[in-house]
N, C-alpha and C positions, 0 to 999 in steps of 0.2 A: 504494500500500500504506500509506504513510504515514498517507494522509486519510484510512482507512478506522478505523485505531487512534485519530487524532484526533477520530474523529467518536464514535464508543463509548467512550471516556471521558468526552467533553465529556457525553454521554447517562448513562450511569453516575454522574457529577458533581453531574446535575442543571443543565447551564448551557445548556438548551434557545435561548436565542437566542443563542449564540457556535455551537449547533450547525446552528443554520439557517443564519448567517453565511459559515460554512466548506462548508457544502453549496451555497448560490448563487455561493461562488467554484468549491467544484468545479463546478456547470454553465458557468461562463462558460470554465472551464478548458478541460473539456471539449468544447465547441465550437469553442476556439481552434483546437485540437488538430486534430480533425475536418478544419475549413475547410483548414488550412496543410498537412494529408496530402492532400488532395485537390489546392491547389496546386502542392503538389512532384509529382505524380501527371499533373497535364495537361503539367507543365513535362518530368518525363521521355517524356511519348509523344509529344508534340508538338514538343519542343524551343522555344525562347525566343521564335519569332517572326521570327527572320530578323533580331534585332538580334546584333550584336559588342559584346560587353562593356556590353551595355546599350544603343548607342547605335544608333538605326536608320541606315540607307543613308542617304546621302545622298542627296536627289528627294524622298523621304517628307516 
C-alpha cells in the first residue's frame, strides 16, 4: 500500500526517474516474495527432506 502512495506522488511531483527506481525495486520485491511463498509452500507439503535441525542423517 505504501509503494503505491509512493509511486503517485513521486508521479504527481514530477520525479519520473525516482518513480521508475521505486517500481524496479517493487518488481525485485515482488518476486522475492513470490519465490520464498512458494518455498515455504514445498517446505510445508513436503517437509524439510529428512534432515533434523538442518542436519542430514548420518551415511548421506
Amino acid at each position: 500500500m505504501l509503494l503505491t502512495i509512493i509511486q503517485a506522488s513521486l508521479i504527481k511531483s514530477d520525479w519520473r526517474k525516482h518513480h521508475r527506481a521505486v517500481g524496479y525495486f517493487s518488481l525485485t520485491l515482488a518476486a522475492t516474495l513470490v519465490l520464498s511463498g512458494l518455498w515455504v509452500i514445498q517446505t510445508m507439503l513436503f517437509g524439510d527432506g529428512g534432515t533434523v535441525d538442518g542436519i542430514p542423517p548420518a551415511g548421506d
